[in-house]
N, C-alpha and C positions, 0 to 999 in steps of 0.2 A: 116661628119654631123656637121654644127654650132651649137653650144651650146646657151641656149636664151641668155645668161647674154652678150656672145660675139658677137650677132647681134646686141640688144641691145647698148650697149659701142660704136663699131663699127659706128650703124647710128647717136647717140650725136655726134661723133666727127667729123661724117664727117658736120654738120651742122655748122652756124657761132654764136654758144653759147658761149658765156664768160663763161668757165668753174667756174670762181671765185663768178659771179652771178646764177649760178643754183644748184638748192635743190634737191637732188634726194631722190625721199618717195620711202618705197621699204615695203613688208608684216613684213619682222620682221630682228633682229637685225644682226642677223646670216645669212644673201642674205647678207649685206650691207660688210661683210669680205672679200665674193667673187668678188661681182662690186667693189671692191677698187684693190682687186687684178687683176681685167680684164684693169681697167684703166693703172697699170702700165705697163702691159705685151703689151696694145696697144700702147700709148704714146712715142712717137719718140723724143720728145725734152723735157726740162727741162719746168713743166707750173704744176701753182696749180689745186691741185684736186677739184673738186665739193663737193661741203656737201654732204653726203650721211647720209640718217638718216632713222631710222622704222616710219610706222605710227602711235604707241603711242608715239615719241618723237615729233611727228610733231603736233599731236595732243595739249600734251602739249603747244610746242611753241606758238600755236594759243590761247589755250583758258585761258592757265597762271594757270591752276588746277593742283598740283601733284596727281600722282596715291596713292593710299594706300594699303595693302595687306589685305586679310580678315577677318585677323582676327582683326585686328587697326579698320575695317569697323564694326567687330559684335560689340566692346564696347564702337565706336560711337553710333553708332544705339541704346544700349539697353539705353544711355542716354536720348538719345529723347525719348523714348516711357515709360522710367520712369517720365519725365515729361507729359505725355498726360494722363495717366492712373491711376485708385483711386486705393490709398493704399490698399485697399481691394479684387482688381482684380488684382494687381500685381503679374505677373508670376517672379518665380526666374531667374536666369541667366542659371542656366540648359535648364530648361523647354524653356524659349525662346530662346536659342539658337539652337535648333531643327529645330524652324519653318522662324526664322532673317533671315537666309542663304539662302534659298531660297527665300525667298523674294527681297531680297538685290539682289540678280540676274532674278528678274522681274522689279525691277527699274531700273538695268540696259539692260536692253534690251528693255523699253518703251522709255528711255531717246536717246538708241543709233539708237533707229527708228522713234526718233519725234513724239512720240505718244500725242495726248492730253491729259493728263490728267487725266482731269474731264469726259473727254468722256470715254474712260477705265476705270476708277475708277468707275462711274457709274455704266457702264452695270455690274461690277459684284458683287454691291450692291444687283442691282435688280437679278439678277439671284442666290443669296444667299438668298432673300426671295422667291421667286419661288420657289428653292427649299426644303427648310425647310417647303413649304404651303403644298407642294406634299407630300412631307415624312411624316409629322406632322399629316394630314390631316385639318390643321387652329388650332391646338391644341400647345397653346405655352409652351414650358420646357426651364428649364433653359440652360441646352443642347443648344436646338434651336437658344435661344437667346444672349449666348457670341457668336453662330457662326456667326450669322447675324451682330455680334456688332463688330465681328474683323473686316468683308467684310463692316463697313460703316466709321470704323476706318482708312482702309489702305489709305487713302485719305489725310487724315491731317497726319500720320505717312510718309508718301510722303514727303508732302511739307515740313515740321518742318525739316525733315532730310535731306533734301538736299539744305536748305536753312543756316542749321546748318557747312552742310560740305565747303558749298558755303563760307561762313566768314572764316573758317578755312585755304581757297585758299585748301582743298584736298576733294578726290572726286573717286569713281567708274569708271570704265573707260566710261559707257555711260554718265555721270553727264560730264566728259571733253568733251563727244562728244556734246554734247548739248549747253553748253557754248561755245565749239568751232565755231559753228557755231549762238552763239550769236553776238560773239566777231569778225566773220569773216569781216565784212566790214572795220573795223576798222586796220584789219591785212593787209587786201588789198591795203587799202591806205597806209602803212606803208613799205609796200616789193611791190611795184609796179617795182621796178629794177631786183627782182628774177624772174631766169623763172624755172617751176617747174614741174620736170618728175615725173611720179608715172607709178611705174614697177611692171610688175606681179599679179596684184591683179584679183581677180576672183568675190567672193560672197561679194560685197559692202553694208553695212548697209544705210538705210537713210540719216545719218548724212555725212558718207563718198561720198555718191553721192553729196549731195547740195554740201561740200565744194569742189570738184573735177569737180563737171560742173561749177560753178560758179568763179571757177580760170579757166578754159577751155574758157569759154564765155567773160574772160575778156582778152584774150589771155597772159593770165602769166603763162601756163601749157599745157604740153605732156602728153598723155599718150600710153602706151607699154603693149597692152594685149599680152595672148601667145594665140593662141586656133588653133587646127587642122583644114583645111577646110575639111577634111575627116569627121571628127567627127560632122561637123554642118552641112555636105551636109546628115546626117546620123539621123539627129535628135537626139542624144543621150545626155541624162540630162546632161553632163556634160558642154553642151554650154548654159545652161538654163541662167544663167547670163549675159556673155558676150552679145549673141545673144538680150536680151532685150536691153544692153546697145545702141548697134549697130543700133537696131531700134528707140528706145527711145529718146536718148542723141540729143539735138540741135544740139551739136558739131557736129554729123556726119551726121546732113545734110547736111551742110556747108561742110563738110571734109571726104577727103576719110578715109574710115578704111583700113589701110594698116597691120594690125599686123597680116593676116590668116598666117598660113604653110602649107605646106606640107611634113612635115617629117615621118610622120606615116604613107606616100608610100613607102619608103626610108625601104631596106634589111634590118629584123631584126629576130632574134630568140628566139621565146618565149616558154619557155618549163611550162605547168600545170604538178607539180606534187603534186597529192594527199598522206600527211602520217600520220601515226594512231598517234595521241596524242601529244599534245604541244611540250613537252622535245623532241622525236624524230625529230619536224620541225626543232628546232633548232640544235640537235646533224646534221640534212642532210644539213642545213643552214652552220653551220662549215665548211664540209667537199667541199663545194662552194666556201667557202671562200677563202680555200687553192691553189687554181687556180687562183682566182680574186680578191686580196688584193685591187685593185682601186676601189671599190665597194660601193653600199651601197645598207646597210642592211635595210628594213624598217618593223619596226615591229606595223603590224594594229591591237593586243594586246601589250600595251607597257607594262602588269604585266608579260612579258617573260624576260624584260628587265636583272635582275639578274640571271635568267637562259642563257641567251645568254651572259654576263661578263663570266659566271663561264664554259663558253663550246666554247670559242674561240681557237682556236688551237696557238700554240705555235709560229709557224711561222709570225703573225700579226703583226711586227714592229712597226707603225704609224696606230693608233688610233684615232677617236674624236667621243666622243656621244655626243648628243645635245638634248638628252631628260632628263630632272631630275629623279633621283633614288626615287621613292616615299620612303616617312620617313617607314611606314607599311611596307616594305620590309628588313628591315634592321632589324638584329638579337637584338640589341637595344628599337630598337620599342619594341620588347616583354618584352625584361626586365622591361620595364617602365609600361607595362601593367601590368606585373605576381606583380610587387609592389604595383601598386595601390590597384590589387585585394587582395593583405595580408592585408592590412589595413583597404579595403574597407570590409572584410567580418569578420573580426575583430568587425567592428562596428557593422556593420547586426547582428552578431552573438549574439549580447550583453557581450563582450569579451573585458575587458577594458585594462588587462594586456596578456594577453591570443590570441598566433595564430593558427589559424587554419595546423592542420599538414600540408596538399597537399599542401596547397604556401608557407609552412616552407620548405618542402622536393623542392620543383618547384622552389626556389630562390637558395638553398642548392648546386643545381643537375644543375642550368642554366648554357648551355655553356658559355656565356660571363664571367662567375663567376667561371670556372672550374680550372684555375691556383690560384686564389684566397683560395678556402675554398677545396685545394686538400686532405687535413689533419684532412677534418671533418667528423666522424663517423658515420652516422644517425641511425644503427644499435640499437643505445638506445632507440631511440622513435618507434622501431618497437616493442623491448624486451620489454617493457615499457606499449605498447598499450594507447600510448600516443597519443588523438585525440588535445585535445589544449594544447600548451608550452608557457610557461612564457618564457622571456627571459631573463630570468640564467639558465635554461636548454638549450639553446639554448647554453651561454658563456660556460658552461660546456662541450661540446660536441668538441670542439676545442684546438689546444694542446698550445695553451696560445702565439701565435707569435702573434706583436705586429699588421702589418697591417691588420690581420685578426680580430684581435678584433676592428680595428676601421673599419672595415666595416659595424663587427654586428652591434655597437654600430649607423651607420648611420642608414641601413637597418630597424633596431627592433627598434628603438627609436618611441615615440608617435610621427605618423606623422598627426594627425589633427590639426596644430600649425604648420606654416611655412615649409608647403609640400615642396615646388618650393626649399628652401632655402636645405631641403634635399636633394633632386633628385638634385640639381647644387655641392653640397656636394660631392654626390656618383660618379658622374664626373669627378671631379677633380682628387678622389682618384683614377679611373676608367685611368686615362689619365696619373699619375704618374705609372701603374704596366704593362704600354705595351710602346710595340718599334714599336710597326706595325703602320704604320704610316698612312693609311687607315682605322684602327679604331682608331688613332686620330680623323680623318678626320670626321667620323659619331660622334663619341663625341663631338666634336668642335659642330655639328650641331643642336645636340641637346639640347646642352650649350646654345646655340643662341635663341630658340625656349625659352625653360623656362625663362633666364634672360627678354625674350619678354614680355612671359606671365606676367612675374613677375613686370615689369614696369609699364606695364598696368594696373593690377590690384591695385598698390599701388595708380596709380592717380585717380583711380575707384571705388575700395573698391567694385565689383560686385561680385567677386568669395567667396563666404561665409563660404564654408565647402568643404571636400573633394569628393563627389559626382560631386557636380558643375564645379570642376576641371578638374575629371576624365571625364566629359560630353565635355569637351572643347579640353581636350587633344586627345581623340578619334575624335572631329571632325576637327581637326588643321592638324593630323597625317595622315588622307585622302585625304587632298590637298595638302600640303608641300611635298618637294622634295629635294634632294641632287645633287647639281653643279658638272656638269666635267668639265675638262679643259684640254685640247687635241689638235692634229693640226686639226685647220681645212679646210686645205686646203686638204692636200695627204692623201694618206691610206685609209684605211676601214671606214666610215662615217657609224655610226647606229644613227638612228633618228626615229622620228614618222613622218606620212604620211603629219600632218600639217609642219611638217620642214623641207619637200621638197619645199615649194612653192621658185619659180624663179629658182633652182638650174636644172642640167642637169648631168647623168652621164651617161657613156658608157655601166656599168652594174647595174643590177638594181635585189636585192632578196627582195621579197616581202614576209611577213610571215604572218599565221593567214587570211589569203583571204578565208573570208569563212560570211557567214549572221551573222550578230550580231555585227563581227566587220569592215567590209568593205564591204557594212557600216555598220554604230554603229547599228540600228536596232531604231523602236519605243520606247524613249523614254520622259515621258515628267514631268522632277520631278520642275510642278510650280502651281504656285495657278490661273493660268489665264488660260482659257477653250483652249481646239483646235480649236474648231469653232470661239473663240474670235480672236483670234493669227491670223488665214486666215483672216476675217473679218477685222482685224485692220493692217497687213502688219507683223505682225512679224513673223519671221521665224520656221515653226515646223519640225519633223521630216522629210518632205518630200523635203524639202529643203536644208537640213543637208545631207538627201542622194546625191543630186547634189551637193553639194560640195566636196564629199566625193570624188566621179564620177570626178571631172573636177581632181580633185590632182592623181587620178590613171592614168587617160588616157594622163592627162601632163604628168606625168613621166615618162611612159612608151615611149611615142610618140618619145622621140628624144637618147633612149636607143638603144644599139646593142644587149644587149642581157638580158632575161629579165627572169628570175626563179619566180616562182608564186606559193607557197606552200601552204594549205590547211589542215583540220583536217579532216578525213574521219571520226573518229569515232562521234558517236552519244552520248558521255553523258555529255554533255551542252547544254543547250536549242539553237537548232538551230547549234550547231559546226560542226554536220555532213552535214551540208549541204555548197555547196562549193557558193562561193560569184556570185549572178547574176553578174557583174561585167565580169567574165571569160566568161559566158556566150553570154552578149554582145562580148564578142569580138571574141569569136568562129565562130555569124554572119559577121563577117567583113574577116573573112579569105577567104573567094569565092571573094572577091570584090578588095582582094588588094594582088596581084599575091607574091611580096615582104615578104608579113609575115608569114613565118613560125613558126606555130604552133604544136607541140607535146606533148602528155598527156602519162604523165605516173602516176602510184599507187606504191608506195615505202615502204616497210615495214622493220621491222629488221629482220637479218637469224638468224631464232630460228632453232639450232638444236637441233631435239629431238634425247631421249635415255632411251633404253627400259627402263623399270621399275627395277632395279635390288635390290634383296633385301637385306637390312645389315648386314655385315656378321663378327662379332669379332672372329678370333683365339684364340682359349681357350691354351693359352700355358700355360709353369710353374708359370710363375710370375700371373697370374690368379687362376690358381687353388691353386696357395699359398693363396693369397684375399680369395679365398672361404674358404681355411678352418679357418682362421682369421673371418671370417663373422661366424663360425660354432662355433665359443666360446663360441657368444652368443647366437647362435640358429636362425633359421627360422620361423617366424611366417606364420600363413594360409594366411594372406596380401601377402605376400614377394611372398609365392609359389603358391598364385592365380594371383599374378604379372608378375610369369615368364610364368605361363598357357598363360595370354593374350598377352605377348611379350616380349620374352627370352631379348631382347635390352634392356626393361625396365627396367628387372631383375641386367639385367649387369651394366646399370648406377646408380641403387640403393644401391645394393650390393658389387660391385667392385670398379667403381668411386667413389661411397658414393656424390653422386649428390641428394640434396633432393629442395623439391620443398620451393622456393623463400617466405622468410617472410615477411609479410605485417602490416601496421597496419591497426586493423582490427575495422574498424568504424561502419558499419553492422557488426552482429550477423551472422559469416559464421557458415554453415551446421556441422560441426564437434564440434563446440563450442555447438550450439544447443543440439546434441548426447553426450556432455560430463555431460555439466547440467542432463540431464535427468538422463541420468547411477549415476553420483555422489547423485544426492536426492533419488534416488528410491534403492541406495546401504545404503545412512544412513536410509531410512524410516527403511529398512527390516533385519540391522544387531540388532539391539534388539532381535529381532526375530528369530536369528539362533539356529537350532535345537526343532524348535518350533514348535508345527501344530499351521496354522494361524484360526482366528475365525473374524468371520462378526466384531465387536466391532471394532475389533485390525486397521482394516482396516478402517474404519469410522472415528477413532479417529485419522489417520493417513493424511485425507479428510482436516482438519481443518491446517493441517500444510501447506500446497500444498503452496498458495503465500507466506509467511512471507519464506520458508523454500528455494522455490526456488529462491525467490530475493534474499538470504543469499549466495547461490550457486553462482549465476552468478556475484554477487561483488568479489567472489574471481575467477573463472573461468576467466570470461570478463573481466579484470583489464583494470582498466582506462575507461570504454565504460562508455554511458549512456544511460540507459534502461526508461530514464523517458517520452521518446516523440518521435516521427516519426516510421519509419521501428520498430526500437529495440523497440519500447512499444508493437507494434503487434503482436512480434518475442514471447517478454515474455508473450506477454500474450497466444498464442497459447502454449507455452511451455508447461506453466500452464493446458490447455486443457487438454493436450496430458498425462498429469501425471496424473489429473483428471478422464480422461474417462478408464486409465487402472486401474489404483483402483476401480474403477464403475464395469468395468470387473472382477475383484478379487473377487469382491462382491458377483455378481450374479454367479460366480462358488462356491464360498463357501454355496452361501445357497441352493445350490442342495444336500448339507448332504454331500461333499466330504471331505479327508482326505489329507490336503495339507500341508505338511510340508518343510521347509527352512532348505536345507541344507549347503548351502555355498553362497559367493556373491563377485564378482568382483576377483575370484578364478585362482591365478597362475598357468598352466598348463605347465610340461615339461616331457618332454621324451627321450629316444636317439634309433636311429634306426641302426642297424647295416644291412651293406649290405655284399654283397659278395664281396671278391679284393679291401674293403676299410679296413683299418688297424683303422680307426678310426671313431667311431659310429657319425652321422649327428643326431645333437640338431634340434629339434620341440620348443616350445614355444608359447605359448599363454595365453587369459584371457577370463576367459569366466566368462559371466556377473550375471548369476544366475544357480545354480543345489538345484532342489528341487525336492519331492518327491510326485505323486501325485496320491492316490489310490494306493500303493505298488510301483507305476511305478515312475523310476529314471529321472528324464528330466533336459537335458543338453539346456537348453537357451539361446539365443543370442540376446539381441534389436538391433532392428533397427531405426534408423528413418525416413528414407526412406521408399517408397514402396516398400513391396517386393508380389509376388503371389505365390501359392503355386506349380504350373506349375513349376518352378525354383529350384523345392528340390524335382522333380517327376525326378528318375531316371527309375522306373519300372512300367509301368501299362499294360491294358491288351491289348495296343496295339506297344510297344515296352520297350524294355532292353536295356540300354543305361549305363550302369555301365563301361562300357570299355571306356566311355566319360568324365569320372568325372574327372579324373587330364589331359584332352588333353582338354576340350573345355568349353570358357571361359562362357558361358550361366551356369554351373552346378558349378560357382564357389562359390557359397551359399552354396550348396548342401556339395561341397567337404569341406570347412569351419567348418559346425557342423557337418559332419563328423570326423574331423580329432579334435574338440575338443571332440568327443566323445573317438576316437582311444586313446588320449593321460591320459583321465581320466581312462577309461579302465584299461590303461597298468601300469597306475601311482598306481592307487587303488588296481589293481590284483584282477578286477572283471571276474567272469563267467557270459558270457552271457547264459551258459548253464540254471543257475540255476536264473537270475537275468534279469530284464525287463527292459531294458535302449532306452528311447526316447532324439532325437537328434533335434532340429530345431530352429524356428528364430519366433519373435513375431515382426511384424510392426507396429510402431505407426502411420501411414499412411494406415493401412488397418486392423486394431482393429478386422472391425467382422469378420475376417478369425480365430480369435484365435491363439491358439497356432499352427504353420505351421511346423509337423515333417518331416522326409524325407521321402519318399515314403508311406507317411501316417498311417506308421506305425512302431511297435518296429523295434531295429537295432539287428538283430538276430546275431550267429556265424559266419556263411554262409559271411552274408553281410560283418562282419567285417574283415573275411579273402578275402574278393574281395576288398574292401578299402586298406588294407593293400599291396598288390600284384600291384595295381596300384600306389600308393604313394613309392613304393620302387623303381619300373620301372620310376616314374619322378624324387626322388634325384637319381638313378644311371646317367638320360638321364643329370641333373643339375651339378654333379661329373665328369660325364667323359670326358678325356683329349681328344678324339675323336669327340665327339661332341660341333663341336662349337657353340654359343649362332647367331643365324640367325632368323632374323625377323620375325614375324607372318606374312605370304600374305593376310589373308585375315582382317586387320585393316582399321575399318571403314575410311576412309580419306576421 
């Protein structure tokens, strides 16, 4: 099977062209590496080569305009439209640079299709009042009228700026196509001795037709389409171009079109397979590869791109990409983000010296910075409850080596004064502490980028503050890309499907073939209508799918073998759906005996495995842990911990694994419960041994806020309770101590006899079991025991909801006592139980002769009152069934027989 580039090559030579006078135009710079290479491989004798050159080089030559890049294009542009525009309605460089960039690419797509003008400019004058009539109902706002005032604007922001670029000799690439074809006659008569090929091109702009029939018609130019005559006997968008040329073009009335093929009759094996989620296309994409290193990979999502570097298999020798690595993809890109944002929220915050912890900890903890600040503690700003740090907390936290102090020193310094000169700062130092010479590679590039910015902006003086910056860098960082440099002739070739155009290979993986991206799908981010865009010639989405269409079915057409992957799942709009594209060409398999077509669905082998539950061996060196843990005693936490899962227990207890500290910027639930317990422990120690009286409690009323904000400045160290969540936090706090004193209230004045007998009260015990030599420590604190009407009440707050269903071991339709220490629903119940068991045993009460109540009060559920266990006193009976079951779970927690193995039935 010929390859195009080498029929191509092939028919120039065999013709009588002075290779020294002919220009060869080709789609882009990267075709012109292979036609040079096809020249030599034909060439039998020693003779110069032709020009070979891309169409924006050619471009250039004609119309003498350099290109610009876009961002060089935003701070032109905001020059002229600072000159059109009153001081008063002047958008800053932020805000206009939102809306510049799109615009600047409708100028150049009316310039690269010849559009008039004043005729486009018009109609969407008038269809900006139109619309504003309809919406408005004729009712003018100010609203209304900057909109109508931008759409009568873009007209002289047109001309000024391209009349602007015009003097400067640089320009937009439509701005050269337009001049180009100013300038054409004059080129004509100047190169009347070139004869001029133009190869492989498909979807030509306006500009590119005039100048290509008009060197055609003066017979100074060839051209060399590729197109199947399968696919145009087929109707299929992909000839949608061509086939107008074909009929269109003067040229070929006059002259045969000789460039159909048929190679897309010609033996080939196309395998569809469909697999669940990007990463796998590419992990099944590898393992292709490892068979067919002469390949190319084309990926119609090129944000796979660095998933496919990082999952190439080993074997791949000879490499070349020829897509750029977008800047956004690079570990870098974030850092420069996560810095803006310290400083940007900094300000927001109104925080002059002061950063916000998360992007202290986020800059602190960033991989690119992990060899750097390996030696710094953050553990202080958790212990600390440090939400903003000045930075000598920061210098402090570091063990004083010198290039880490000049990090901070870059890092934390005031950056609203010569950002740019920072961030190229952080660089430098960034590019002296590594050897990987791949993230030189991205540093060097992002060096490039700022020093840009940073030129730019000294001749312009646009970027004003740090917002405006970060608005620039974020839109800079979307289009910019990072260069490879690779063979590119042999090896594995990854590209995008536009940088197939003219090439040919014998294998062909396609990735991502699925709606959305092959093709891109409807999208249209411009300010010029659809109906405008049909009406005037210029290209919208539907056009953009035939092009899409002509680059798939070229590549495919003169390939042997051809992998065509897919995303079956469905969570991206449209990814589960596999590309019409395969579709079409599913119909063509009855019609072209040659193409072999097979579908397959590919997933990865999940093996599963039953559910097995976790099982630690209680040997010696554990049962030693446990009685080290038994020195200081079990509290009801710990042994309602191992109720709900003996594992837990074991990582608490034995690993001594406790849960991760934070700092805590909300008002977490436990801080909430400590306040409450600590103000309602000072209101009520006065009080001890005391019968309370209506007054006592009233006058306790008046303390509630100055008392509790005194609380939670030591409690919440470091928070701020004076705004957002934490103001809500404390003020419900407040409530909550409120409405139980409200409570105290109306129990007292029912003539009851309530006295305070203890508060916040240490509770311990020791339990002796059988075949233990040594008695198991209890421990606990129970938050109030007072006495009410004769009766003992052991208390617990909550702040939580709790109900009283949950402390019901026994009613009249079951006995459930055999449940209290096996099931974790009665672990309330078992709680002030077992603070009752251990006051009991500590005091050497009779319950024979003494009335003792056990239970929990909710601050979440007040009018339940006080919530006992079974609704009533804890008799003898009861206490010797508590005790009998508490002795049966530390022996089951003791013994060397019983190992610690999961609870089955945890919610998961």
């Amino acid at each position: 099977m010929q390859k195009y580039i080498y029929s191509v090559v092939n028919d120039i030579l065999k013709k009588s062209f002075d290779l020294k006078e002919t220009l060869i135009v080709l789609p882009s710079k990267r075709a012109s590496i292979f036609v040079k290479n096809e020249f030599k491989n034909q060439l039998t004798q020693f003779q110069f080569l032709p020009h070979i050159i891309s169409i924006e080089e050619f471009i250039f030559k004609i119309s003498k305009i350099s290109s610009v890049d876009s961002l060089n294009l935003l701070f032109e542009f905001y020059n002229t439209y600072k000159n059109n525009i009153q001081n008063d309605e002047l958008e800053s460089f932020e805000d206009f640079s939102k809306w510049a960039s799109i615009l600047i690419k409708d100028f150049n797509e009316i310039d690269s299709y010849l559009i008039n003008q004043q005729n486009i400019f018009g109609y969407l004058k008038d269809i900006s009042r139109i619309e504003s009539w309809f919406k408005n109902q004729n009712k003018s706002t100010e609203l209304t009228n900057k909109y109508i005032q931008f759409f009568e604007k873009i007209e002289l922001y047109y001309a000024q700026f391209y009349q602007h670029l015009k003097e400067k000799q640089i320009g937009y690439q439509g701005l050269q196509y337009r001049e180009a074809c100013n300038q054409l006659d004059e080129y004509i008569q100047n190169n009347k001795h070139i004869h001029h090929v133009f190869v492989g091109f498909n979807a030509l702009n306006t500009a590119e037709i005039q100048i290509i029939t008009t060197l055609l018609d003066n017979q100074l130019a060839q051209v060399y389409f590729d197109l199947d005559e399968t696919l145009l006997n087929e109707g299929i968008s992909a000839t949608k171009f061509i086939k107008e040329y074909k009929n269109t073009w003067k040229y070929f009335k006059q002259n045969k079109f000789k460039q159909l093929t048929n190679v897309f009759k010609d033996k080939k094996i196309i395998r569809i397979i469909g697999v669940p989620k990007n990463v796998s296309q590419i992990k099944y994409a590898s393992e292709l590869i490892k068979n067919n290193q002469e390949t190319a990979l084309v990926l119609a999502n090129e944000n796979l791109l660095t998933t496919t570097i990082n999952s190439l298999p080993n074997t791949v020798k000879h490499i070349n990409i020829t897509m750029g690595l977008p800047l956004e993809n690079i570990i870098y890109a974030d850092l420069f983000t996560v810095l803006f944002k310290l400083h940007l929220n900094k300000n927001k915050l109104g925080k002059r010296t002061h950063f916000y912890y998360k992007d202290v900890i986020s800059i602190l903890n960033h991989p690119s910075l992990k060899n750097i600040f390996i030696n710094i503690n953050t553990n202080e700003l958790i212990n600390k409850n440090l939400i903003f740090i000045d930075e000598t907390t920061i210098h402090n936290l570091y063990n004083h080596k010198a290039s880490v102090g000049e990090f901070l020193n870059v890092i934390f310094s005031n950056w609203n004064k010569n950002t740019l000169e920072h961030e190229i700062n952080l660089i430098s130092l960034l590019k002296e502490h590594t050897e990987n010479q791949l993230e030189i590679e991205y540093l060097t590039r992002f060096e490039q980028l700022f020093n840009q910015i940073l030129n730019l902006n000294n001749e312009y003086q646009f970027i004003e503050n740090l917002e405006s910056l970060y608005a620039v860098y974020q839109q800079i960082l979307s289009t910019e890309t990072l260069s490879f440099k690779g063979d590119a002739i042999n090896g594995l070739q990854i590209m995008g499907m536009l940088e197939t155009r003219v090439l040919s290979f014998d294998t062909v993986i396609i990735t991502s073939v699925n709606e959305g991206f092959l093709p891109s799908g409807k999208t249209n981010n411009s300010f010029i209508p659809f109906d405008v865009k049909r009406e005037k010639g210029i290209p919208t989405y539907q056009e953009k799918d035939a092009i899409f269409s002509y680059h798939f079915f070229r590549l495919i057409a003169r390939a042997k073998k051809v992998f065509l992957l897919y995303n079956t799942e469905t969570d991206d709009f449209g990814s589960g759906e596999k590309s019409r594209f395969i579709t079409q060409l599913e119909l063509l398999k009855d019609k072209l005996p040659n193409l072999q077509i097979n579908e397959y669905i590919v997933s990865p082998k999940v093996e599963t495995k039953p559910n097995e539950l976790q099982q630690i061996i209680k040997n010696d060196d554990v049962l030693e842990a446990l009685f080290k843990a038994n020195i200081k005693g079990f509290s009801p936490t710990a042994l309602t911990n191992y109720i709900y899962n003996p594992i837990a227990f074991y990582k608490q207890k034995i690993l001594r694994i406790y849960q991760l500290n934070e700092v805590e910027e909300t008002i977490a639930a436990n801080t909430l419960g400590t306040v409450i317990h600590k103000v309602l422990e000072d209101f009520y120690t006065p009080f001890k041994g005391c019968f309370l009286k209506v007054d006592d409690i009233k006058s306790l009323k008046k303390e509630v806020s100055n008392h509790t904000k005194k609380v939670f400045n030591i409690v919440y160290k470091g928070g701020d309770i004076s705004h957002g969540k934490n103001l809500l936090i404390f003020e419900i706090t407040k409530q909550y101590i409120q409405n139980f004193l409200n409570q105290e209230i109306a129990l007292l004045a029912k003539g009851v006899q309530l006295k305070i007998i203890d508060l916040e009260v240490d509770l311990t015990t020791n339990v002796n079991i059988e075949g233990f030599d040594m008695p198991i420590k209890l421990m606990g604190q129970a938050d109030r025991i007072d006495e009410l009407n004769g009766v003992l009440r052991i208390i617990d707050y909550k702040t939580g909801k709790v109900e009283q269903k949950s402390l019901d071991l026994v009613n009249s339709k079951k006995n459930e006592w055999h449940l209290v220490a096996q099931d974790h629903k009665y672990s309330k119940a078992f709680q002030v139980l077992l603070y009752a068991y251990m006051y009991v045993k500590t005091h050497h009460i009779s319950l024979e002769n003494k009335k003792i109540e056990s239970g929990i009060i909710s601050f979440k559920n007040l009018k339940a009152g006080f919530m006992k266990v079974n609704r009533s006193t804890i008799s003898a009976g009861d206490m010797n069934l508590f005790e009998e079951k508490l002795i049966y779970l530390l022996s089951e927690i003791f013994d060397i027989e019983e190992d610690f193995v999961e609870n089955e039935n945890l919610p998961y």
